[in-house]
C-alpha positions in Angstrom: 43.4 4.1 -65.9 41.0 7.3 -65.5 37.7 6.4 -66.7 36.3 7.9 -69.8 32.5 8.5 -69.4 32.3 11.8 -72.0 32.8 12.4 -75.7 36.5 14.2 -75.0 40.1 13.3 -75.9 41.8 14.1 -72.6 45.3 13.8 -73.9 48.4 11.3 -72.1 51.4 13.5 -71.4 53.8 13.8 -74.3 57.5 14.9 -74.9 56.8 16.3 -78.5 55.4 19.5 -77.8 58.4 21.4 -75.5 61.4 19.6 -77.7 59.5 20.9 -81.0 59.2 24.0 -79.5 62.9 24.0 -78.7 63.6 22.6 -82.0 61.9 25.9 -83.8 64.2 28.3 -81.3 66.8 26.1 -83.0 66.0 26.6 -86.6 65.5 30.4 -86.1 68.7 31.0 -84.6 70.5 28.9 -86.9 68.8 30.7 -90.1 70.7 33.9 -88.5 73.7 32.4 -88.3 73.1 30.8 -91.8 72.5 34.5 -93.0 75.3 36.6 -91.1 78.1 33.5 -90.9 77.1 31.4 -94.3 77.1 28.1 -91.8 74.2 25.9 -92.7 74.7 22.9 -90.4 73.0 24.1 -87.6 70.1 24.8 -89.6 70.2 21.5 -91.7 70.2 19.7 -88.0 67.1 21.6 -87.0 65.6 20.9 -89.8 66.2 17.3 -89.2 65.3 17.0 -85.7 61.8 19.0 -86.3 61.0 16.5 -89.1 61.8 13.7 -86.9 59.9 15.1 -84.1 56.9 15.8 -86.4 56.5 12.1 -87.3 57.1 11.2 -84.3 54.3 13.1 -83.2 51.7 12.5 -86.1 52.6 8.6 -85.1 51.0 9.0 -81.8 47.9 10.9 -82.8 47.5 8.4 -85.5 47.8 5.3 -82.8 45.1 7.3 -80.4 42.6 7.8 -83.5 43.4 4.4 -84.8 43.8 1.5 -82.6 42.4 3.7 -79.1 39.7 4.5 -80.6 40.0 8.0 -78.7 38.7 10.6 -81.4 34.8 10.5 -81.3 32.9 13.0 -83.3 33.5 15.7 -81.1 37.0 15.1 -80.9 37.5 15.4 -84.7 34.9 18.5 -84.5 37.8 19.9 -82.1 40.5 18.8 -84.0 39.5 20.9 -87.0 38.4 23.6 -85.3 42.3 23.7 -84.1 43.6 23.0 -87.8 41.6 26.2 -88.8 43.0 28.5 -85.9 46.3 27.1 -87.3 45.9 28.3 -90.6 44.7 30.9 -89.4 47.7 31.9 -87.8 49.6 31.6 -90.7 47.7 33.6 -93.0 47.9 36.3 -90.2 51.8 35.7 -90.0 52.2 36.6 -94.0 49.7 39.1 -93.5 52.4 40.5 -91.1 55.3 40.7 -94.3 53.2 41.9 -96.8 52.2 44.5 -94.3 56.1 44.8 -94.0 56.3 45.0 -98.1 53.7 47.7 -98.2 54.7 49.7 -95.9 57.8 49.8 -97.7 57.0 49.9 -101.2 54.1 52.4 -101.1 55.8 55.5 -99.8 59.6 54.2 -100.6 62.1 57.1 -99.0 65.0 58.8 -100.3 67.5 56.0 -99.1 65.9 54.1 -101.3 66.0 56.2 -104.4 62.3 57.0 -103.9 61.4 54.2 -106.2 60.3 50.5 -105.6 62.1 48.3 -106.6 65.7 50.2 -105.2 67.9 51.4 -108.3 70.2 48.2 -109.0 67.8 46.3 -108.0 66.8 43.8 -111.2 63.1 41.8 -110.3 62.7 38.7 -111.8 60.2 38.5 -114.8 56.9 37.5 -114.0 56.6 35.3 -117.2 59.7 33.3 -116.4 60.6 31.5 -113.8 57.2 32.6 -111.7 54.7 31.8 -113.9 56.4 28.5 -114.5 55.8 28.0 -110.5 52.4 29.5 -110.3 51.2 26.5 -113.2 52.8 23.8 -111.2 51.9 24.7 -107.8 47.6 25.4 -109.1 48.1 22.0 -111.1 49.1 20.3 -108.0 46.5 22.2 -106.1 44.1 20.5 -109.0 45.5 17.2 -108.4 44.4 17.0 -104.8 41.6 18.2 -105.4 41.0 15.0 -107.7 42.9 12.3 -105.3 40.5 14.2 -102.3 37.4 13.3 -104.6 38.6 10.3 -106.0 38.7 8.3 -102.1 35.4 9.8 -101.1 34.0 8.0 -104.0 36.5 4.6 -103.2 38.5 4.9 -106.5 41.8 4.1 -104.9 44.3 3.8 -107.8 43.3 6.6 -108.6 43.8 8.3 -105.6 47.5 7.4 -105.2 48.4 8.1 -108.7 46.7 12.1 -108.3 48.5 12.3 -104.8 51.9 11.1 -105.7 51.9 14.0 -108.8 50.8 16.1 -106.0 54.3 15.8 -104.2 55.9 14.9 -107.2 54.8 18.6 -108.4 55.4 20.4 -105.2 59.0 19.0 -105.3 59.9 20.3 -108.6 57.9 23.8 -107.5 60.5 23.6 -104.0 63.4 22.4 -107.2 62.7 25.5 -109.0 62.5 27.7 -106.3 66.3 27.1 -105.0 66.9 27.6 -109.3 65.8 31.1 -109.1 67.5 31.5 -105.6 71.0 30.8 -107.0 70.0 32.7 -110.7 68.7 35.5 -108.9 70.6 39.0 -109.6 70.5 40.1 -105.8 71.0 38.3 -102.5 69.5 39.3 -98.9 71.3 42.1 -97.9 71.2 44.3 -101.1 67.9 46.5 -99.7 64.7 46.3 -98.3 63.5 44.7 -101.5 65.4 41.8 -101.3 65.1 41.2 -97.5 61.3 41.3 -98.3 61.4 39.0 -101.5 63.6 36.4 -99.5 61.7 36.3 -96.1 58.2 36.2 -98.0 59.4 33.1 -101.0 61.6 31.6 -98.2 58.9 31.3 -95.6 56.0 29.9 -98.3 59.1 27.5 -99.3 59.3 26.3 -96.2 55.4 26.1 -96.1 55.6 24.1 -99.1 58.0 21.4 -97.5 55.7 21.0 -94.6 52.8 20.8 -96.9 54.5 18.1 -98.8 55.6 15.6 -95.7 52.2 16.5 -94.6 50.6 15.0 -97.7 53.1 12.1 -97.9 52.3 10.8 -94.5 48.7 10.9 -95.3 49.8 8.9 -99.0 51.2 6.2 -96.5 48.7 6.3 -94.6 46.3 5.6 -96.8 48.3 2.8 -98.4 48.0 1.2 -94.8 44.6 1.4 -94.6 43.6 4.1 -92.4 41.8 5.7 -93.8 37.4 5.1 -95.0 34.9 7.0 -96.8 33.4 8.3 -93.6 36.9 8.7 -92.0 39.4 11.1 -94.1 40.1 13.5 -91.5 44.0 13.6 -92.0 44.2 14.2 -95.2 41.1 16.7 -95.5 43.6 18.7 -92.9 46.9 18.4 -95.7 44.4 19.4 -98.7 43.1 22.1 -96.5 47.0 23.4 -95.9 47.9 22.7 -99.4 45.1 24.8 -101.0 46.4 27.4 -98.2 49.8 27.3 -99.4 48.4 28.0 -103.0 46.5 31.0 -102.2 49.4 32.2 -100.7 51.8 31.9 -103.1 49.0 33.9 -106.2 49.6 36.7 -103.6 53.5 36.4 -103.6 53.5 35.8 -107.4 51.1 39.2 -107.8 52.9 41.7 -105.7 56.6 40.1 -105.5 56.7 39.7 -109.1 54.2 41.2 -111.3 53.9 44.6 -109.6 57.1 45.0 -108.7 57.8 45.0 -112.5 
């Protein structure tokens, strides 16, 4: 074994990266072939295999930090330093489809009717089903806020109870979500509109399921006793995305729905 005489994590190799990575290629081409040939078992594979991978994954970084002993201060300095380029990254990735939505909606041409939304295009109101979602999603953003607080100051119960409504609330926001996708007047292919309203809500659902196995790993987690007072670094990281995936979605709800209105 290579000895360790420095405050770095140098990492073992590790399948998880390359078959994630070939898992992702997976779940884009099979969301095209969802859209153009209505076949969605490709995709519901994908899904399934990244989800597997992921825990898989998260299970070996929790064994190195746990029983290895292998993230020291400047580890988990490193560690969220990289959780912040993530989200980082994803905040420049919507930035990319608003840009998209702008760009579109701002000068809107004569194929379009020269008006945003297209004629025959019918946006859903933003006091129905989107304010429902924006109330649920900023209470769940509340509630782990609380369940954050409430195991830095070693009130357990309460804890769990404040992080289960947290998924139980970001399941019924995902629930209500597919509602409006099957109510909804217009499908993908009906204009620019609607390829912008599903790409933008589709990717920030998809953000929401991650955020959600994210924060029920960390719920069993703590359960098992990993985590302390001085040591919350997983979860900060979900409560970090979490709060990301709220800001994101005030943005969705203002443009997508209230000025498109």
């Amino acid at each position: 074994m290579m000895m360790s005489n420095h405050f770095f994590h140098l990492v073992e190799f590790s399948p998880w990266p390359i078959i994630m990575s070939f898992n992702l290629i997976s779940l884009g081409s099979s969301i095209i072939i969802m859209i153009m040939y209505k076949k969605t078992m490709i995709m519901i594979m994908s899904v399934f295999m990244i989800i597997a991978v992921k825990f898989q994954w998260w299970r070996d970084i929790v064994r190195e930090a746990l029983y290895n002993g292998c993230h020291s201060k400047m580890v988990k300095q490193g560690i969220s330093m990289g959780m912040l380029a993530f989200i980082t990254s994803e905040l420049c990735f919507f930035i990319s489809f608003f840009w998209m939505y702008f760009y579109l909606s701002l000068s809107p041409d004569t194929s379009l009717s020269s008006t945003w939304p297209p004629k025959g295009i019918e946006p859903t109101n933003y006091l129905d089903i989107p304010l429902l979602n924006t109330l649920i999603l900023l209470t769940s953003g509340f509630l782990i806020t609380w369940s954050h607080y409430s195991m830095m100051i070693n009130l357990p119960n309460i804890m769990k109870t404040t992080c289960m409504l947290t998924i139980i609330m970001g399941t019924y926001f995902f629930s209500i979500q597919m509602y409006e996708y099957y109510v909804i007047t217009f499908d993908f292919s009906d204009s620019v509109f609607s390829s912008s309203f599903f790409i933008l809500t589709g990717f920030h659902g998809f953000h929401v399921i991650v955020g959600i196995l994210f924060i029920m790993v960390n719920f069993v987690r703590f359960k098992n006793f990993n985590f302390s007072i001085s040591s919350t670094a997983g979860f900060d990281y979900s409560v970090w995305y979490w709060h990301f995936v709220d800001v994101i979605w005030l943005f969705l709800c203002m443009f997508l729905y209230w000025w498109s209105m």
